[in-house]
C-alpha positions in Angstrom: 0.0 0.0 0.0 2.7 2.7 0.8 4.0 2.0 -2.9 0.9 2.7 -4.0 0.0 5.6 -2.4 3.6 7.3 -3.6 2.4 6.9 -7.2 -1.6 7.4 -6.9 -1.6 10.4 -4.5 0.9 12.4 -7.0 -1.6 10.8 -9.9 -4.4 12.1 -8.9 -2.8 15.4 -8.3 -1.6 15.8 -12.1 -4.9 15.2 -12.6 -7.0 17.5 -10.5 -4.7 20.5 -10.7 -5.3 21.1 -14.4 -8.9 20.2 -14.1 -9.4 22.6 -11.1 -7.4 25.2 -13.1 -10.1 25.2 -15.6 -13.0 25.0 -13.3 -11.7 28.3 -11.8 -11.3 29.8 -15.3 -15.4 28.7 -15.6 -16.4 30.5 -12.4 -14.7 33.7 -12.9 -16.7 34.1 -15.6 -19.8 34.9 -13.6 -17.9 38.0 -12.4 -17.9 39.6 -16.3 -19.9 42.1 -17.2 -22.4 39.7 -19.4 -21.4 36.4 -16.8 -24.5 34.2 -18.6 -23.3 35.0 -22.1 -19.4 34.5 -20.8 -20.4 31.1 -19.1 -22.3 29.5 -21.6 -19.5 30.1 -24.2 -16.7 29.2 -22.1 -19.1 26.2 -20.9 -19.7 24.9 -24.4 -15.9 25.3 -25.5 -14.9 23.5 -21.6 -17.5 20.5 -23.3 -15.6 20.5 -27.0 -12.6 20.2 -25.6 -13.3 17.4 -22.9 -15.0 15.6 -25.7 -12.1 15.4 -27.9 -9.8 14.5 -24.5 -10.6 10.9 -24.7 -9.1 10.4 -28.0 -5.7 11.6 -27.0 -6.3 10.1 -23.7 -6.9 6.3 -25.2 -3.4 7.2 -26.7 -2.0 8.1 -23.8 -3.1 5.3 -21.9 -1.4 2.7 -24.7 1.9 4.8 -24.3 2.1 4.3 -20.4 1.3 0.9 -20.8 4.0 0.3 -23.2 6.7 2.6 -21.9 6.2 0.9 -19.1 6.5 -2.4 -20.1 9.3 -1.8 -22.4 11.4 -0.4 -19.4 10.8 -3.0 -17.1 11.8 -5.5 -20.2 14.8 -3.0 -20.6 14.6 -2.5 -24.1 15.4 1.5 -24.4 15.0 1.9 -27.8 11.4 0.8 -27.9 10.6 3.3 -25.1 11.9 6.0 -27.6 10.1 4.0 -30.7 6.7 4.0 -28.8 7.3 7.6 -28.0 8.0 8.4 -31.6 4.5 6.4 -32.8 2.5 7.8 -30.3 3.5 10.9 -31.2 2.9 10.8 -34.9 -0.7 9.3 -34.4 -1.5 12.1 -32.2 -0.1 14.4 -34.7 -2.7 13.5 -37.4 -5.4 13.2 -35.1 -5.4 16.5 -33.3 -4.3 18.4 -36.5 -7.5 16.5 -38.3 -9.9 17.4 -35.4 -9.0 21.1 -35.0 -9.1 21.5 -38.7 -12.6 20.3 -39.0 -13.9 22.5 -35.7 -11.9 25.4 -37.3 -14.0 24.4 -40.5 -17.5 24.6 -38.9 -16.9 27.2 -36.3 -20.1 29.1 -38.6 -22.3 26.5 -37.1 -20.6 24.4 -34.4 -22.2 26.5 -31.8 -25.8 25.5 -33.1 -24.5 21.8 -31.7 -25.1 23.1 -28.1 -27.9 26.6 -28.4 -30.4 28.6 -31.0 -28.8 32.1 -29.1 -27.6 33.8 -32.2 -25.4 36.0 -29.4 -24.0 32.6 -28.3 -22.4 31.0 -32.0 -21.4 34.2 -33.0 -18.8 34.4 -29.8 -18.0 30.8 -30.0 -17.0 31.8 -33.4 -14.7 34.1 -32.7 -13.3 31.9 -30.1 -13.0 29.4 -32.3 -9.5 29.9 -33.2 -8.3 29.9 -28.9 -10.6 26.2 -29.0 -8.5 24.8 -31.5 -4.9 25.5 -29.9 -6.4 24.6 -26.7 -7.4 21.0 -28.4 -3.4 20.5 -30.1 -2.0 21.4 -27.2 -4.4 19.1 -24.0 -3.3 16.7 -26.2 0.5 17.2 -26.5 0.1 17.5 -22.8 -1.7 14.0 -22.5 0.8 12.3 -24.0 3.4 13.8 -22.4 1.4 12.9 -19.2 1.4 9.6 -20.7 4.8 9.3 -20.9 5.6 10.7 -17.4 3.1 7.9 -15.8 4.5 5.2 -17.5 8.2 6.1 -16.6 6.7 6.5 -12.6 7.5 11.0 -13.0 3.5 11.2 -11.7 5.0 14.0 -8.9 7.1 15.6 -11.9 3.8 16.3 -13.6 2.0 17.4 -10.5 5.2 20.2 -10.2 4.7 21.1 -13.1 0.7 21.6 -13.3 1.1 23.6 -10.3 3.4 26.2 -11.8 1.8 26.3 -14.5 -1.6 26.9 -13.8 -1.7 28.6 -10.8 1.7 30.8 -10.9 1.6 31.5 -14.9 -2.3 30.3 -16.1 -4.6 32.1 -13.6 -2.8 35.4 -12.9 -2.2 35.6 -16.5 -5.9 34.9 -17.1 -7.2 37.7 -14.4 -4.5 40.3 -16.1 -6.3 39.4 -19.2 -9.5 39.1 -18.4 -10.7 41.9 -15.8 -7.3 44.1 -16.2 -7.2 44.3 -20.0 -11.0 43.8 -20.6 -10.6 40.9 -23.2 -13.2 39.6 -21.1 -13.4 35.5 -22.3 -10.9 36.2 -24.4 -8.4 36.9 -22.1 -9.7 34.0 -19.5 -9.3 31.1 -22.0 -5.4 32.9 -23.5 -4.7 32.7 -19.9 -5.7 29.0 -19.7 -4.1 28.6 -22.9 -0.4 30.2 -20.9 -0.7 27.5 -18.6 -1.0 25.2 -20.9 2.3 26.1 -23.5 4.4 26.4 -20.2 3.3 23.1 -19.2 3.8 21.6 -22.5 7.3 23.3 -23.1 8.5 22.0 -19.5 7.1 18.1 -20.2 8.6 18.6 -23.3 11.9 19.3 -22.4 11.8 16.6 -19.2 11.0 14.3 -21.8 13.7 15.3 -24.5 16.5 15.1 -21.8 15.8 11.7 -20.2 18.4 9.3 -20.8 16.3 6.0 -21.2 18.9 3.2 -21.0 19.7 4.9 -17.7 16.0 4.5 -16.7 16.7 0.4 -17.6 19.7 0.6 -15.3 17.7 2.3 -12.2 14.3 -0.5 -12.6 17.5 -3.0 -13.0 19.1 -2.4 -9.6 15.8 -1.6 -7.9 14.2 -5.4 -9.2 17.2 -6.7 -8.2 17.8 -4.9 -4.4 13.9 -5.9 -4.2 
């Protein structure tokens, strides 16, 4: 049980921090000037975007598994292969699915409302929905990655800085100081989400995999 509370605690703490982050973006919305206009656009583009999430996710999931796997077998190179594949799958997908919602932003809004006030401004936000769907899933697989390798606390770091030292601030200077309203909440959101993806990146680019083997190695074999 103490094993598994090191890695499940810090799991469910990658988890929750982002989701909380957004939640917060959601309720700050009902202190702008139009909050039921602001909310139900924010609302609908929060629902588009967790839709989509279980795609990425499902690839995710099959990239922890394997990464996994593959280092306990310690086989480096298919760690770095499965990265690689992942990676290009997710590529086509996200690419493919922002393409098409940039494509129907005229009437994607009519998928959720009839308010004419309500598709125009998910129309115009259009463009903010789509960067925020390539980059939750860069960030899923990179999450991915960091589960299978056992980095969950890495990733919990990381959410924490930032979302709640770069992504909220950023989204209240935006928001109220500035005036860009949703605009600014969701760039704010979308901050978090670049600095997260740039630091996951670079965790990931720097790892030294057959070094990885070598530490499962000698803790299997001390066990």
């Amino acid at each position: 049980m103490p094993e598994f509370i090191q890695f499940a605690i810090p799991s469910a703490a990658m988890v929750c921090l982002k989701w909380w982050a957004t939640e917060l973006i959601l309720l700050f919305c009902g202190l702008l000037p139009n909050p039921q206009l602001e909310t139900s656009v924010l609302s609908i583009c929060l629902t588009t975007t967790s839709l989509h999430y279980f795609i990425p996710c499902s690839f995710s999931t099959a990239a922890s598994t394997r990464i996994s796997n593959e280092l306990g077998a310690g086989n480096p190179k298919a760690v770095r292969i499965s990265i690689c594949a992942v990676f290009a799958l997710a590529t086509v997908e996200f690419l493919l699915a922002s393409a098409i919602i940039f494509c129907l932003r005229n009437v994607w809004g009519y998928a959720f409302t009839h308010e004419q006030e309500v598709v125009n401004l998910i129309e115009e936000l259009t463009p903010l929905l789509c960067l925020s769907i390539i980059l939750d899933s860069i960030i899923t697989l990179l999450a991915g990655v960091a589960r299978g390798s056992g980095w969950q606390h890495i990733v919990a770091y990381v959410n924490l800085g930032a979302y709640y030292l770069i992504g909220i601030p950023a989204s209240l200077l935006m928001g109220f100081v500035l005036n860009w309203k949703e605009k600014g909440l969701w760039s704010g959101l979308i901050m978090g989400s670049v600095v997260q993806a740039i630091l996951l990146s670079v965790v990931t680019y720097l790892t030294d995999w057959k070094k990885q083997v070598i530490i499962r190695l000698v803790v299997l074999s001390s066990c």
